[in-house]
N, C-alpha and C positions, 0 to 999 in steps of 0.2 A: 029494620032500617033505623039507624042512630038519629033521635031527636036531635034538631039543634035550637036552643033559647036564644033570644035574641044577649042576653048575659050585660054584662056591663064596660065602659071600659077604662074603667080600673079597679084593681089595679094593674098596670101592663103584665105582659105574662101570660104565664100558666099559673093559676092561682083555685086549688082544691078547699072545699067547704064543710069535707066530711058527705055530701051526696053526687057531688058531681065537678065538674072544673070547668074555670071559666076562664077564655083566653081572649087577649087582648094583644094586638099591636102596630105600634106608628108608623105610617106610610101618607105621607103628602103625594106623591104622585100615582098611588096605585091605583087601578079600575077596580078591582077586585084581587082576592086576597083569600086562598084557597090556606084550611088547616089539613094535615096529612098526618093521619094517625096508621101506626105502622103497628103490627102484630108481631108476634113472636120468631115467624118464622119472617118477616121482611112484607108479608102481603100489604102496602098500600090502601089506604081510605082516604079520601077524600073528604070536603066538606067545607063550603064556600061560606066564608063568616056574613051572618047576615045585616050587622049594622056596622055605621060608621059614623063616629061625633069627634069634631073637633081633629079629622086625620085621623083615629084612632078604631080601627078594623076591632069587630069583638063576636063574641058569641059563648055562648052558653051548654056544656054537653054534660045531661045527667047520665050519671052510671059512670063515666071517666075519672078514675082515681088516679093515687101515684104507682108508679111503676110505667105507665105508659107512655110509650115513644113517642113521637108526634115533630115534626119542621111547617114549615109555610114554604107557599110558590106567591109568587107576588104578580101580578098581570100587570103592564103597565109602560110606560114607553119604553126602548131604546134608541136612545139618540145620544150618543158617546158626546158628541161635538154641544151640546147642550147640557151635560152633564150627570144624565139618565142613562140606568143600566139597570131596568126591571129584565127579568128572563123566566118567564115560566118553567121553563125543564128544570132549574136548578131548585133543589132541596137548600132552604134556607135555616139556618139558626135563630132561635129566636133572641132579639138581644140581654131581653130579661132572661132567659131560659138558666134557671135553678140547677140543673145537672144534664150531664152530657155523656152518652151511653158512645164506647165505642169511641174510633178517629179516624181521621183524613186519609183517603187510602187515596195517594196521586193517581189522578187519571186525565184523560185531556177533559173529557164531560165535566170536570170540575170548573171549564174557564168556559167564558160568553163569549169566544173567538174559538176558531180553529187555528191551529197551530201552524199548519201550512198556508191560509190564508186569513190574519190577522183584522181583515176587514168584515169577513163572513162572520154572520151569526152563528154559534154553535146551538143548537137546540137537541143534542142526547142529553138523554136524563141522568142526573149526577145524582139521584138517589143512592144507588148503588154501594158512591164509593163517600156517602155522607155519613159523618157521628150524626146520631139524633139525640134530641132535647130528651129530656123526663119529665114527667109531673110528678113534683112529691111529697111526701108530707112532712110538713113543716112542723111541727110537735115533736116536743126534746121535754125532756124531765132532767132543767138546771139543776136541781135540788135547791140551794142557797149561793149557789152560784153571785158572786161581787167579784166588780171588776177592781184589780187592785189599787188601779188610781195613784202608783208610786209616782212623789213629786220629779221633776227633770234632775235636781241637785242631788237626789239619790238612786239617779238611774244609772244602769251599765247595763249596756246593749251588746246583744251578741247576735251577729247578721250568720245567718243559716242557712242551706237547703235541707226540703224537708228529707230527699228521698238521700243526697249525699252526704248529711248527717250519720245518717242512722245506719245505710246501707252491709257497713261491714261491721256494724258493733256486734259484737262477741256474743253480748249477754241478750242482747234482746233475741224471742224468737223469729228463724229464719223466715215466716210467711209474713211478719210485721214489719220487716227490716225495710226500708226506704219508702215510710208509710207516715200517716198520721199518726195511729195508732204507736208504730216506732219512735215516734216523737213525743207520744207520753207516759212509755215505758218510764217505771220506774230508774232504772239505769240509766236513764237519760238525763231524768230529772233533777236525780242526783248531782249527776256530776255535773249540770249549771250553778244548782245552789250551792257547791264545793267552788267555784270561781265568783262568784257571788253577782251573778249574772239577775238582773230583776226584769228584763225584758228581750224576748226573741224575738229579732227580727226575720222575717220567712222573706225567701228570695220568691217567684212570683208563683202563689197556687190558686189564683184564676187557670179558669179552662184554657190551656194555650196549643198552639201547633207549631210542628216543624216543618220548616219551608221545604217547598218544594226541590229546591236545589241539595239543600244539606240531604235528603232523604236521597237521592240518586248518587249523592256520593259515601251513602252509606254511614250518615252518621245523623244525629239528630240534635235539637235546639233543647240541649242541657235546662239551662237555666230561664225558660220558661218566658223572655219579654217580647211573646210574640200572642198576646192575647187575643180568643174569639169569644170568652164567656165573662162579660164583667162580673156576671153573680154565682157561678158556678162554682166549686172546690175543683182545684184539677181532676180528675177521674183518676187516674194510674197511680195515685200517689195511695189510694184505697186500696186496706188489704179486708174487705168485707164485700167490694161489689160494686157497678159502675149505674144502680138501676135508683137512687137514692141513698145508697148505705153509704157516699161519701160523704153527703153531707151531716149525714149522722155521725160519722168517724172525725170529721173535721170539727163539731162540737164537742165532742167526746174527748177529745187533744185539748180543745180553748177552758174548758171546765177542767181537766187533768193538772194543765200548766196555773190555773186560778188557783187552783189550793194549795199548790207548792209558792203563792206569791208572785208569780214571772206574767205578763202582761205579753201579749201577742200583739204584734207591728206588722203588719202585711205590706210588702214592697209590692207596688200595685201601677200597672200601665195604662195611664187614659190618654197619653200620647198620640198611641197608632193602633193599629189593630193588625193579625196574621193576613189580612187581602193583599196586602202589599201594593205596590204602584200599579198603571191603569192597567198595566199588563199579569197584573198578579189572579188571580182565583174570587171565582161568588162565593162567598160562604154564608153571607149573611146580612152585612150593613149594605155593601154594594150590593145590592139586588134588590133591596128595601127600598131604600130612599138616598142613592148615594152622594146627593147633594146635599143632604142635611146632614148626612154624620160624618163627610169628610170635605178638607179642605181642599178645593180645588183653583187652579190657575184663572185667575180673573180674565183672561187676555187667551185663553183655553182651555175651555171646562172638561179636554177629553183629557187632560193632567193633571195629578196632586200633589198639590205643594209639599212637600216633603221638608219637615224641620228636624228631623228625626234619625235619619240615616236608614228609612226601614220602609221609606214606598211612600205611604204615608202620612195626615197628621190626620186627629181627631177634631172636628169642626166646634170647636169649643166659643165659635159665636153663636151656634144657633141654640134655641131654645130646648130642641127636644135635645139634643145630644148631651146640652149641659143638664137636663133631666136626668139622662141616663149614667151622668158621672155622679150627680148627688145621690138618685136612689140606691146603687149601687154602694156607693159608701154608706149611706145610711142603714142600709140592710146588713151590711158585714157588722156595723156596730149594735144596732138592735137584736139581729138574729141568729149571728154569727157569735155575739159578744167578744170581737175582736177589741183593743184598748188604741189603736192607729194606724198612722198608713205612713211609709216613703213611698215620693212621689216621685217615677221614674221620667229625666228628663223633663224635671218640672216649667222650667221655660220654655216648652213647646204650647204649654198650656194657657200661658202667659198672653201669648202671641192674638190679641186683639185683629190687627193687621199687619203689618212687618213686625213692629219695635217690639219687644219685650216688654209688657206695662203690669206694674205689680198692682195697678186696679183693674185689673180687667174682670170683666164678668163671674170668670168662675171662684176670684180670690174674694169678691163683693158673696156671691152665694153661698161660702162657708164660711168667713167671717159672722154674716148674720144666721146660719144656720144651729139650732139649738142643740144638737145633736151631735154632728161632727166636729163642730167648732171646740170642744170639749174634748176631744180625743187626743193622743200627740200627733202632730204633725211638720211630718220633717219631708225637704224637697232637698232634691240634687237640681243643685242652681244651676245646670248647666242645659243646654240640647247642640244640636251639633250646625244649628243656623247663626248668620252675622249677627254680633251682637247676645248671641246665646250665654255666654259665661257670667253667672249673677250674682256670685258667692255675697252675702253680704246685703244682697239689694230685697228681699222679700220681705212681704209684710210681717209687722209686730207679733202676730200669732203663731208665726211658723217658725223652726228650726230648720237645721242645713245641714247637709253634711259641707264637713268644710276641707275641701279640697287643697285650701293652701296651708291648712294646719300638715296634711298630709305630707306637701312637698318640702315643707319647711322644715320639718322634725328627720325628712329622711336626710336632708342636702345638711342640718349640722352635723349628725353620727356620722357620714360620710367626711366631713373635713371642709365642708365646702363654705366658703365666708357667708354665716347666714345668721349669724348671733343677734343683730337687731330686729331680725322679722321672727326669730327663733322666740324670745324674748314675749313677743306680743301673741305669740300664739298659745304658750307655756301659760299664757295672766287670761284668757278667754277671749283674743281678739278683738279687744273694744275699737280697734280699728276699722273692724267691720260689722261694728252691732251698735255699739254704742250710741252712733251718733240718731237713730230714730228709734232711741227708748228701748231698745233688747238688750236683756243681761246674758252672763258667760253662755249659760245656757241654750241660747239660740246656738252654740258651735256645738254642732256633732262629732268631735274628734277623733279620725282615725288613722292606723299607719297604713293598714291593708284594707281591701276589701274582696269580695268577690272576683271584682273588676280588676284585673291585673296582677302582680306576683304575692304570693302566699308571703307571708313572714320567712320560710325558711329559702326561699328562691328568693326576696330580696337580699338579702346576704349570701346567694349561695351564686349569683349571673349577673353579668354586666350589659348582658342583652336575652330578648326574648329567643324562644325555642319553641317555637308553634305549627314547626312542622304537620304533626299529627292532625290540625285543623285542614289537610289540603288546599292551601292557599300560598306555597311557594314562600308561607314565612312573611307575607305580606300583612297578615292583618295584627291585631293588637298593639299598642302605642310603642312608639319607641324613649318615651319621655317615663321611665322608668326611675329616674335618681337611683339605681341600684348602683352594688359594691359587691366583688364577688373574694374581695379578699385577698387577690392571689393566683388562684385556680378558678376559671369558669366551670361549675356545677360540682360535682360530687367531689371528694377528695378524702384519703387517707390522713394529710398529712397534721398531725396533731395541733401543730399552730392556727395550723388556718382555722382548723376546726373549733378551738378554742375560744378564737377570736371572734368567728361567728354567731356562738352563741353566745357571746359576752354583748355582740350588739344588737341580736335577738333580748337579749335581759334588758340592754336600755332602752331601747325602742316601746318595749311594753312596760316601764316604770314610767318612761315620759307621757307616755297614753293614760294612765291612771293617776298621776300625780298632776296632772294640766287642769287651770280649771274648763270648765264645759262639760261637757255628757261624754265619757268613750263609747267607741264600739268595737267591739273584738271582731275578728275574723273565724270564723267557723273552722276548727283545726289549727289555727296558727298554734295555739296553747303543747298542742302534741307533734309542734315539729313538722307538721305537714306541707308535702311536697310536690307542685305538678310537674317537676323536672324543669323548668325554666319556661313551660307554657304561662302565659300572661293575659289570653282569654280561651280559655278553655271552655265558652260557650256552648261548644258542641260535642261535651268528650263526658261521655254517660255513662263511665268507667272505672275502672280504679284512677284511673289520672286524677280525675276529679274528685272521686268521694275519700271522704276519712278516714283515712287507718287510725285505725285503734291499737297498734305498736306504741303504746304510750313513753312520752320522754315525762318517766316522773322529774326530773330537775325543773326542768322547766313549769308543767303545772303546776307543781310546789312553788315557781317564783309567781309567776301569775296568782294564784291563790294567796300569797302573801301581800303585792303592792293592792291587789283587790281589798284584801280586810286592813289593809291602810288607809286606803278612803274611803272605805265606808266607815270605821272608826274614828275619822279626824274631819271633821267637816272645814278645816283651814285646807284642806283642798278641793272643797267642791263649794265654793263660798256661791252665792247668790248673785253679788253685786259685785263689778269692777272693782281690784285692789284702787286708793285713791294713792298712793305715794304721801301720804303727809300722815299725821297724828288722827287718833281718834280721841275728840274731847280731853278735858282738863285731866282726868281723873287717872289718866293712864301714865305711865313712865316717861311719855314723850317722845316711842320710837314708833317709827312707822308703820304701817299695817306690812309692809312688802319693802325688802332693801335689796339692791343689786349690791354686791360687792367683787372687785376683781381679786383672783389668787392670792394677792399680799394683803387683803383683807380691808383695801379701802375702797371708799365709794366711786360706782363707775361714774364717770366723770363723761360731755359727749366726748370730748375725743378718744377715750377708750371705746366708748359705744361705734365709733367710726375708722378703729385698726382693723382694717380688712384681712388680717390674718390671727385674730382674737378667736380663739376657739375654745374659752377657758369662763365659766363665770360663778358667783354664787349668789346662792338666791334665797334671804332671812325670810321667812314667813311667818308674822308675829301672832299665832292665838290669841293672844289679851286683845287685839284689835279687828277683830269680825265685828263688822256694822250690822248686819240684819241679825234679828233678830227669831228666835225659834216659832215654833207655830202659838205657841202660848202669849207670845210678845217678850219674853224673858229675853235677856242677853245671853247669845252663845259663847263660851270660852272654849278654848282647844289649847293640846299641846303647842308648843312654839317651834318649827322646824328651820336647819340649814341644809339644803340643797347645794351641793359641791358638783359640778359639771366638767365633764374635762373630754371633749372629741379630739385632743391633740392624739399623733403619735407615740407618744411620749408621754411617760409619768409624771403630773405637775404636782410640787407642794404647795398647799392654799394653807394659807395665817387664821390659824380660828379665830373670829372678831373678839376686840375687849370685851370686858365685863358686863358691857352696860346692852351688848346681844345676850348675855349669858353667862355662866361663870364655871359652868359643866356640860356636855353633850353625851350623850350614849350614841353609838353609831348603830343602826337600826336595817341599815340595806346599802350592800358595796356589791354593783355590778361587775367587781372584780370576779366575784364567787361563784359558784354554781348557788353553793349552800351557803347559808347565814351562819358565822361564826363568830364566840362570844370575843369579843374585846372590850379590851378596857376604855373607858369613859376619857374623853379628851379635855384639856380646860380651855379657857381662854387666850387665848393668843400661843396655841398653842400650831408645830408645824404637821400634817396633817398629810400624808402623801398620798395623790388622787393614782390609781393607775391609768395606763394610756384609754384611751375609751373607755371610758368608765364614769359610772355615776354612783356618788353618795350622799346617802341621808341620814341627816343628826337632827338628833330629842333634846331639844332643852334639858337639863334634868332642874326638875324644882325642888329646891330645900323643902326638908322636912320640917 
């Protein structure tokens, strides 16, 4: 007969001490709170936790190590219409639960209703067709492991899946391939530091599941924003084993990626959880305590307020919930040695009561948090409730992706009259940062991202193709700013094909030469293509993952505007350009000069020709205000930026003398490949091709 100690309760969890494991966890409404440890072949234990302080169920079991399985039954009301949904039959997740053996095998025993009648309690036991928890051991040998600590102004972020990364690369081996481990192949690593990538961001490797709907139509929830294990590695993504080796492998990747310099970003959902709405599956939180970890209708607690688009929200006013968002981050950062997090649908989180409030609870708990406060942290300003669109509005700590940098940069390559918000998004949006003390840096600038068309399907559709999601083509936005050129999707025809990558080539010079933080798109660099799908969510395929038919042209340009900002800090400057002189001591020109085509200054009414598609842009080195980390003064080359989204070829007037007096041209989106030309002078005519971008080097006398 299995002793049980009365143990302690905390910390939550399954938590091993080298002789035994002690569990722990939070339930305000339960009676009791049975642990269920499971054996190898599925046999069932039992074992009713013997204490309970402060809501927190615990108990103590010598002789249980890691490796062993174990869920909770929770005893305890149901009363839907009160907002309780305890059910003993169902095998619960533990919310700390470390690793997660095994997944969701649909069955109706998985829901607290029957399916025929929706008001019956179901009471068969959903063991059966439950993943179970692990206990593991938490002991890793970092070596010297440091976390890189790369500042924001020398960051270049590359947003990634782990398993569709890796899944078809060549060189890695076949049993690693869409693994952690395949993510710290050498092969891999390589070719970030070859783009000059200082930090990956991982699309979501929390424990997640796929819904029940997508599994009956035969496909499953890709990209992983449907979380049941805040602390868990995904299982599957392990090529060593589901009983703790992933979390060993998941360390193994954060320490691999550390000493090549690259910093790991965990894109992370405390949003919602996989239970989905009142009618969704017990896995775990609902079974527990479903008023405390989710929001429910004030006006009917048998409904959850959904801000999310996914059933849905995470109760981020109550105290233990917000517990379980801090320890969860805090443990990825301590134990994980994770370096950040994007915060998926961050203004769900926001959400106090209706309004969106950037002081709400949980921004107060990491603001003062010692730990994670320290990490990067970037939010997608948006969720899918009134009021949800925040771009701009988050506190001074955090970064954003910035959503309108996105539509802006697509709608001028496209032709579309957008040169004055083009403008401010190119200089780091001080339009939307500036004004409460954030510099460029709060803008995470991208063209593409996961969400939506690939680099080479923005230029390749004018509308989405998502057939293959079986949804009649209904789902994924229609708000795409794409350009297909000519021809919707593939095409022989040389021109078109030319032209597409020519605005593939500007699209990712204007990403890299902006100031703010870029973020690459996982495969955009090789051409990569989902055929005109726009969320491919649920396509676990080649649709989705990377071929590795590499377009050397392209990763060669990529690889070029990359070792351009990282070599020239006038483009990743700290501080807002100011538009005026910097002190007595300099020449007298501006830090930043707009110039139109004939080389004079843009004037507003030029900034208000709604068919201006043409500009230039002086960016003076001698006048960088911050200063290097020593307090010394930075100087950099002095660059001209020649922009032209016309149809047509424009020639731009190289400024007088007093811009310069020689230029070397250094990058013409005309090209595939950089070719040597002769150095231009001053007021000199300078022909831009149609779509096209170029950049000129001061040249400095000898």
């Amino acid at each position: 007969m299995q002793e049980v100690w009365p143990g302690t309760p905390y910390p939550l969890g399954a938590t091993w001490d080298g002789t035994g494991t002690n569990f722990a966890l939070f339930s305000e409404v339960a009676r009791r709170v049975e642990l269920c440890l499971f054996d190898e072949d599925g046999t069932e234990t039992r074992h009713a936790l013997p204490e309970v302080d402060g809501f927190v169920w615990h108990g103590y079991l010598p002789g249980v190590g890691p490796g062993q399985r174990y869920g909770y039954r929770v005893h305890g009301p149901y009363d839907p219409a009160q907002g309780d949904r305890c059910n003993p039959a169902k095998l619960l997740l533990d919310p700390y639960g470390k690793a997660v053996d095994g997944d969701v095998r649909w069955h109706e025993s998985l829901f607290s209703y029957r399916f025929a009648a929706p008001a019956e309690l179901n009471t068969e036991d959903s063991a059966p067709y439950m993943p179970k928890n692990v206990v593991i051991n938490p002991f890793f040998d970092w070596g010297d492991d440091r976390p890189p600590r790369t500042p924001y102004h020398e960051t270049v972020i590359y947003e990634a899946h782990v398993k569709g990364l890796t899944r078809l690369h060549p060189a890695i081996p076949e049993g690693q391939r869409g693994t952690y481990a395949g993510l710290a192949h050498p092969a891999m690593i390589d070719h970030l530091i070859e783009l000059g990538v200082t930090a990956i961001e991982l699309m979501p490797v929390h424990q997640f599941v796929s819904e029940h709907g997508l599994v009956a139509r035969g496909l499953t929830n890709y990209w992983g924003y449907n979380t049941i294990g805040f602390l868990a590695p995904h299982n599957t993504y392990s090529s060593a084993g589901q009983l703790g080796e992933q979390v060993l492998e998941f360390k193994a990747m954060v320490r691999a990626l550390h000493e090549a310099g690259i910093e790991v970003i965990l894109d992370v959902v405390y949003n919602h959880t996989a239970e989905g709405d009142h009618l969704g599956p017990t896995l775990s939180f609902r079974g527990i305590d479903n008023a405390a970890y989710y929001r429910l209708r004030d006006t009917d607690k048998r409904y959850n307020l959904d801000y999310t688009g996914c059933g849905n929200s995470l109760n981020a006013r109550h105290p233990h919930a917000l517990q379980l968002m801090m320890d969860s981050l805090r443990y990825w950062v301590t134990e994980m040695h994770v370096d950040g997090f994007r915060f998926d649908l961050a203004s769900a989180l926001a959400r106090e009561f209706h309004d969106v409030d950037r002081l709400s609870a949980f921004f107060d708990l990491v603001q003062q948090d010692p730990i994670v406060s320290q990490v990067k942290l970037i939010a997608e300003p948006w969720d899918v409730g009134e009021g949800g669109y925040q771009v701009g509005n988050f506190p001074p700590l955090w970064t954003e992706w910035n959503g309108k940098y996105r539509d802006s940069v697509r709608d001028f390559w496209r032709g579309e009259p957008a040169l004055q918000e083009f403008a401010s998004r190119l200089t780091g949006s001080s339009d939307l940062y500036a004004d409460d003390g954030r510099r460029p840096l709060a803008s995470i600038n991208f063209v593409t991202c996961h969400d939506g068309f690939t680099l080479h399907d923005l230029v390749s559709c004018d509308r989405k193709h998502n057939e293959a999601n079986g949804e009649n083509n209904r789902d994924g936005t229609d708000d795409n700013r794409s350009w297909n050129h000519g021809v919707e999707g593939e095409t022989d025809d040389p021109a078109i094909r030319s032209l597409r990558a020519r605005q593939q080539r500007n699209l990712i010079a204007t990403l890299f030469l902006s100031q703010g933080v870029p973020m690459l798109s996982h495969g955009d660099e090789l051409n990569r293509t989902q055929h005109g799908n726009n969320n491919a969510y649920c396509q676990d395929d080649e649709l989705a993952w990377v071929s590795w038919d590499t377009d050397e042209d392209l990763v060669d340009f990529v690889r070029t505007v990359s070792a351009l900002r990282r070599e020239h800090p006038v483009f990743r400057r700290r501080r807002f350009f100011q538009g005026r002189t910097h002190g007595g001591e300099l020449d007298g020109q501006r830090d930043i000069g707009w110039l139109t085509p004939s080389g004079t200054e843009m004037t507003e009414a030029d900034w208000n020709i709604g068919y201006a598609k043409a500009v230039a842009v002086y960016l003076n080195g001698d006048a960088i205000t911050e200063p290097d980390p020593r307090g010394q003064r930075v100087r950099d080359d002095t660059f001209l930026l020649l922009l032209n989204a016309h149809s047509d070829s424009i020639v731009f007037r190289v400024p007088d003398e007093r811009f310069g007096e020689r230029w070397d041209v250094v990058l013409d989106t005309a090209t595939a490949k950089p070719a040597e030309r002769e150095p231009v002078k001053a007021n000199d005519r300078l022909e831009v091709a149609d779509r096209a971008l170029v950049l000129l080097r001061r040249v400095v006398p000898a």
